[in-house]
C-alpha positions, 0 to 999 in steps of 0.5 A: 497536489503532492508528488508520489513515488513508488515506493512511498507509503500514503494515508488514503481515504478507501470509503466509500467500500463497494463490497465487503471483500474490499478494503474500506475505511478511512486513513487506511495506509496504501503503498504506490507500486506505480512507476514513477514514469506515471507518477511524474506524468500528472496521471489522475489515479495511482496503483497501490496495495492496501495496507491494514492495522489488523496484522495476521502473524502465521508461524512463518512470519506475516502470511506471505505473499498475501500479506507483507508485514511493514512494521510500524510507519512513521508516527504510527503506533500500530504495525502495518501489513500490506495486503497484496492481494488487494491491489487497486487503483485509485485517484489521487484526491483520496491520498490524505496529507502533504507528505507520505506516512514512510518510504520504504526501504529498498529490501522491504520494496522487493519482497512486496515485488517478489510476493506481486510476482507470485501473485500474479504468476510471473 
């Protein structure tokens, strides 16, 4: 099993989709937004924040705080936007690959920090 950090953008497997409102698919992209204190500790599921190819552009930008747009990852061809509002936890065997798709820099990190914080009213 790879090593996760925070920070680092993964292909995850979302399927099977329980509900409608929740974002399904295969190879969906998830960023980890847990500490690396867990990620280290050997724990067998993850928290992330989907990602979808299906980017949402308002005259603002990317539909901030619900969406963080990212840009295209790694080899991607598509850009990527992060739905905050989607957080889950999952377990780890859904990642998919040895390597993560991108690591996000550091100003990218902290908006999807601050738009968390709007979000969950801290």
């Amino acid at each position: 099993m790879p090593k996760f950090k925070r920070g680092q953008v993964w292909e995850a497997d979302f399927e099977p989709q329980t509900h409608k409102e929740e974002p399904g698919k295969r190879g969906r992209p998830a960023l980890i937004i847990q500490t690396n204190i867990l990620n280290g500790a050997g724990h067998a599921t993850t928290i992330v924040v989907p990602g979808t190819t299906n980017v949402y552009r308002d005259a603002q930008g990317d539909g901030y705080p619900l969406r963080v747009a990212l840009g295209r990852l790694g080899k991607s061809r598509e850009e990527t936007d992060l739905l905050v509002d989607q957080i889950r936890t999952i377990a780890n065997q859904r990642f998919m690959g040895d390597k993560p798709m991108a690591d996000l820099p550091r100003a990218q990190m902290k908006r999807v920090e601050d738009a968390l914080r709007i979000l969950t009213g801290d």
